[in-house]
C-alpha positions as CSV (number, residue, x, y, z in Angstrom):
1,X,-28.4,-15.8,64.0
2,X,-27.2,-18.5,61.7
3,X,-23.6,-19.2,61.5
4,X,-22.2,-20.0,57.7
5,X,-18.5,-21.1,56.0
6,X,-17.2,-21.6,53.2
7,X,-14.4,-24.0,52.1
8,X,-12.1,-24.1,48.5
9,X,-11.8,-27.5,48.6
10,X,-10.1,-27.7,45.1
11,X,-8.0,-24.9,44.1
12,X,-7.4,-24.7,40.1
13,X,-6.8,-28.8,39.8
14,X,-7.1,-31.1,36.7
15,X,-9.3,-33.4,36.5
16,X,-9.0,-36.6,34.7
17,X,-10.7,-40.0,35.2
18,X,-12.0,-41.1,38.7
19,X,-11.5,-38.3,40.5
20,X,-12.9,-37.3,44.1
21,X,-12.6,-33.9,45.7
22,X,-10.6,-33.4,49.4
23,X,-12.8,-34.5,52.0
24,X,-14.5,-31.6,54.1
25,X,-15.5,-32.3,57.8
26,X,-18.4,-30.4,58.3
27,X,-21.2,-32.1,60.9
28,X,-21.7,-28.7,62.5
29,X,-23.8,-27.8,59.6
30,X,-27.2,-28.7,58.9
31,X,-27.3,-27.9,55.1
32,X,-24.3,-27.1,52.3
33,X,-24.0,-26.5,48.7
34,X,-21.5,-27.7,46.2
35,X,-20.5,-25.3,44.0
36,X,-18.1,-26.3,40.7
37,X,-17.0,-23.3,38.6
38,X,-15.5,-24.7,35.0
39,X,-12.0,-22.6,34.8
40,X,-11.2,-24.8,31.5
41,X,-12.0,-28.1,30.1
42,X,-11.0,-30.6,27.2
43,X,-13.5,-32.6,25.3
44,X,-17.0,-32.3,25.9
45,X,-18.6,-32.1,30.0
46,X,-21.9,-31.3,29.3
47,X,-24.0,-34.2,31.6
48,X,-20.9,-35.6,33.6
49,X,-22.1,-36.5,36.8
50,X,-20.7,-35.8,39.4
51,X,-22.0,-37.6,43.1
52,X,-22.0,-36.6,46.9
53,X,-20.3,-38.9,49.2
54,X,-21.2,-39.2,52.7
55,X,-18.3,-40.9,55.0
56,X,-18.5,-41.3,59.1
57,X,-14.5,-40.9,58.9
58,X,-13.0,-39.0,56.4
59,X,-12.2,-42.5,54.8
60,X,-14.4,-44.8,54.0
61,X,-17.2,-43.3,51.7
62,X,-20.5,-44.3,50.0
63,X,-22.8,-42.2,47.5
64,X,-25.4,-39.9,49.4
65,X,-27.8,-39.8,46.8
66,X,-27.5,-36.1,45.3
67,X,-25.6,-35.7,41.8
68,X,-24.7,-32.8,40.2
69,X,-24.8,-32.8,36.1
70,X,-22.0,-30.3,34.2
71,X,-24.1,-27.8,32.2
72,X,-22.5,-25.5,29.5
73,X,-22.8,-22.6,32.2
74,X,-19.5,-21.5,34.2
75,X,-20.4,-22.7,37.5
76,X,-23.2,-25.7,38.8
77,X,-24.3,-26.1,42.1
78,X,-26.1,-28.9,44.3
79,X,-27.9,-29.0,47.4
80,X,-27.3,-31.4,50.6
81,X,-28.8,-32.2,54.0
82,X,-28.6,-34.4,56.3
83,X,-25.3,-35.5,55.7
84,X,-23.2,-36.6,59.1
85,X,-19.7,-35.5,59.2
86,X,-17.8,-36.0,56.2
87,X,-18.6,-34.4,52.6
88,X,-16.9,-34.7,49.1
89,X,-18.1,-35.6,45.4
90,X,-16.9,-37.8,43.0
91,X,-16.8,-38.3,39.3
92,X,-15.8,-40.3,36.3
93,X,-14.6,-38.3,33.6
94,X,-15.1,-40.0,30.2
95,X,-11.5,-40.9,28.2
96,X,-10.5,-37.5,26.4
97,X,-12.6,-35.2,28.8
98,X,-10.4,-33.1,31.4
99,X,-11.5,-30.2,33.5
100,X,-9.6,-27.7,35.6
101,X,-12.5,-26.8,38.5
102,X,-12.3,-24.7,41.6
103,X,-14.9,-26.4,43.6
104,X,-16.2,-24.5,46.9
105,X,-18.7,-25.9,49.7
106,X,-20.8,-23.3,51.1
107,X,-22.3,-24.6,54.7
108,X,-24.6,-23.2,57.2
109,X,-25.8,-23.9,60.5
C-alpha cells in the first residue's frame, strides 16, 4: 500500500516580490504535487511563474526545471519527481502584483 502526506507549507501569507515558499524535506517520497490556491490578490497574476527548487540541504537551492503558471482559476497545481530531499518554489512577483496563497504539497511514496 502506498503511504501519502500532505504539508501547508504557507498558511494565508502575502506575497510580494521575490518570494520563496518554506522549505519541505521530503526524500521519502517518489512523486509530489504543488498545489497554490489564490485566497486574494492585487494587480493582475495571470502567467506569473512560479519555479520548483531542488536543494541537497534545506539551504542552498537551484531551479528543478518544472514551473507552475497562475491561471484565473482558484487553485493551480504542478507535478514533480525525482527530486532528492528538499522541495520549495519560488517566484517573482511583478511591481504592483500581491497575492495571499495557501500553498500545500501533496507527496506519496
Amino acid at each position: 500500500m502506498r503511504q501519502s502526506y500532505t504539508a501547508v507549507i504557507e498558511r494565508d501569507v502575502e506575497w510580494q516580490g521575490l518570494v520563496a515558499t518554506e522549505p519541505y524535506e521530503c526524500g521519502w517520497a517518489s512523486e509530489a504535487i504543488f498545489f497554490v490556491r489564490k485566497l486574494a490578490s492585487e494587480g493582475d497574476v495571470r502567467g506569473v511563474g512560479l519555479r520548483v527548487q531542488i536543494s541537497p540541504d534545506g539551504m542552498h537551492w537551484c531551479d528543478e526545471g518544472t514551473s507552475l503558471v497562475l491561471s484565473t482559476n482558484e487553485v493551480d497545481f504542478c507535478r514533480v519527481r525525482h527530486f532528492g530531499n528538499w522541495l520549495r518554489l519560488q517566484a517573482h512577483l511583478p511591481e504592483g502584483v500581491s497575492l495571499r496563497v495557501l500553498v500545500a504539497l501533496a507527496l506519496k511514496e
